[in-house]
C-alpha positions as CSV (number, residue, x, y, z in Angstrom):
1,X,6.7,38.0,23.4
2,X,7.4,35.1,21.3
3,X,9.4,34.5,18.5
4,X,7.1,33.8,15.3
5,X,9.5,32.7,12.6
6,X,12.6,34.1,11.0
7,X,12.3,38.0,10.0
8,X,15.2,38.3,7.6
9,X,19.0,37.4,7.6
10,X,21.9,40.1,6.5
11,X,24.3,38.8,4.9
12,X,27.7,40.7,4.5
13,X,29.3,40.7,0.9
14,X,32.1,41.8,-1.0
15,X,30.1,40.9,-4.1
16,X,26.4,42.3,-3.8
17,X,25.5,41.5,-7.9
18,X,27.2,38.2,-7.7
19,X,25.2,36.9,-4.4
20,X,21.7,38.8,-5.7
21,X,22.0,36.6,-8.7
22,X,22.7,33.5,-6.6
23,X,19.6,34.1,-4.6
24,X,17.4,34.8,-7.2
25,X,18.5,31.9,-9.3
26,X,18.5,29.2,-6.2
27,X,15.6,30.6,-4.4
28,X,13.5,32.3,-6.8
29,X,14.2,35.6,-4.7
30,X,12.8,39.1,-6.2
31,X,14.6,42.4,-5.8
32,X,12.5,44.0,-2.3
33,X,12.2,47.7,-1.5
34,X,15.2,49.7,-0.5
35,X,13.4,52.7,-0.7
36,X,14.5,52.7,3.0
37,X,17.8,52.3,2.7
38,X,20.1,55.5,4.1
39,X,22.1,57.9,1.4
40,X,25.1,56.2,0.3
41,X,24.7,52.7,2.4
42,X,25.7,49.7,-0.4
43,X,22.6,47.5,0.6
44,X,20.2,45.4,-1.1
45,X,16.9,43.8,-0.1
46,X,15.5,40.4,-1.3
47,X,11.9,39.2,-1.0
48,X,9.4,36.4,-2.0
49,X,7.2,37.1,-5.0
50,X,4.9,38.3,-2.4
51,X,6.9,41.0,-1.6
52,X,8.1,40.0,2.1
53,X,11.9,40.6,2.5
54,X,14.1,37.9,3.7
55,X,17.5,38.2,2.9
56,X,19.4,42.0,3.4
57,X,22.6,42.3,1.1
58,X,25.3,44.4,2.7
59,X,28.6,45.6,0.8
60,X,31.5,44.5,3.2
61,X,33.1,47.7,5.0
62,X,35.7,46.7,7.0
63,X,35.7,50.2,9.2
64,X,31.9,48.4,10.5
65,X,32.7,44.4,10.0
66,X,36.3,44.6,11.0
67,X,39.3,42.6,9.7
68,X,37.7,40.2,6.6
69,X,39.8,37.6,7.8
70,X,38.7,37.8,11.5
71,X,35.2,37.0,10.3
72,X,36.0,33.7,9.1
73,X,33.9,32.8,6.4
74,X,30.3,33.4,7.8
75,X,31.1,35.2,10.9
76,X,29.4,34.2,13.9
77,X,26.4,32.3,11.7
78,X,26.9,29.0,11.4
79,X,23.9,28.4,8.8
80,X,20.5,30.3,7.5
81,X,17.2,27.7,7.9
82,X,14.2,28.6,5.7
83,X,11.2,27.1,4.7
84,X,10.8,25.5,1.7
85,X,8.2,24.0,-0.8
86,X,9.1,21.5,-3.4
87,X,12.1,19.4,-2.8
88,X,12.6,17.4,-5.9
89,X,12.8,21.0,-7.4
90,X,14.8,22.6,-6.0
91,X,17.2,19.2,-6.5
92,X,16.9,19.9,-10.0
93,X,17.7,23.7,-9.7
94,X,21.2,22.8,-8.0
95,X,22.0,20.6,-10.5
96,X,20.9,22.9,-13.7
97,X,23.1,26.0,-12.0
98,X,26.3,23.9,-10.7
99,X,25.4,24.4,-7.1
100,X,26.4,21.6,-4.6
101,X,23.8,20.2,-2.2
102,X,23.6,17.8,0.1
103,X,20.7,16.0,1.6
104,X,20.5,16.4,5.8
105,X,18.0,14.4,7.7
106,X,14.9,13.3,6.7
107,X,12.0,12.5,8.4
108,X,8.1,11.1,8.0
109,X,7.2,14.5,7.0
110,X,10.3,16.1,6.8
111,X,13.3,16.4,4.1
112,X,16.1,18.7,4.0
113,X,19.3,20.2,1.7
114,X,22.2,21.8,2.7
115,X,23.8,24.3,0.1
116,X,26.5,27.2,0.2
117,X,25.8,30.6,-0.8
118,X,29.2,32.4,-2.7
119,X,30.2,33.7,0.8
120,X,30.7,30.3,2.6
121,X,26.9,31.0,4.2
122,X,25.4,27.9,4.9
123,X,21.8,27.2,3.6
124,X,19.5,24.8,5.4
125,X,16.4,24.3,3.4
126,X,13.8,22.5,5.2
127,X,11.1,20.8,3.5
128,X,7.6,19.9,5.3
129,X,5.0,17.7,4.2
């Protein structure tokens, strides 16, 4: 077995429209297919424009998560890495929708931004080539 690359991430919200329209905006994220999803479970699936899901939305419960201030603001995840394409870009969408970035180490072929997503989930977006 080997690990090929990042599946998805869940990400645990009290605010499901709030952090669907953060994703979308940032990342250019498209609603996925919850078709899945069990009767009654406050979930929500994001994907690529290709269709892939990467990010699953999850309504806080605190009967399942536990105490919302025993999580600490992200749990046990420290930060999310993804691919990314087009750095200067995504620059400019930070600065057009207000959201704080800052640059992380940079490489010969390799640049990266650190943003925070409206649950205190750290964002490292990693730019190749």
């Amino acid at each position: 077995m080997a690990v090929k690359g990042l599946d998805h991430i869940n990400i645990v919200t009290s605010d499901i429209d709030g952090t669907k329209q953060f994703y979308r905006e940032l990342l250019g994220l498209v609603d996925g297919d919850t078709s899945g999803m069990p009767p009654g479970v406050q979930a929500h699936w994001l994907a690529d424009p290709a269709g892939r899901s990467i990010i699953h939305l999850q309504r806080y419960r605190p009967e399942r998560h536990g105490p919302d201030e025993a999580l600490g603001p992200t749990g046990a995840i420290d930060h999310v890495a993804l691919d990314c394409e087009d750095y200067d870009g995504m620059v400019a969408r930070c600065a057009k929708l207000g959201v704080a970035c800052r640059e992380g180490i940079a490489g010969a072929n390799f640049r990266q931004l650190f943003v925070t997503d409206p649950n205190g989930v750290r964002l490292e977006l990693n730019f190749r080539g």
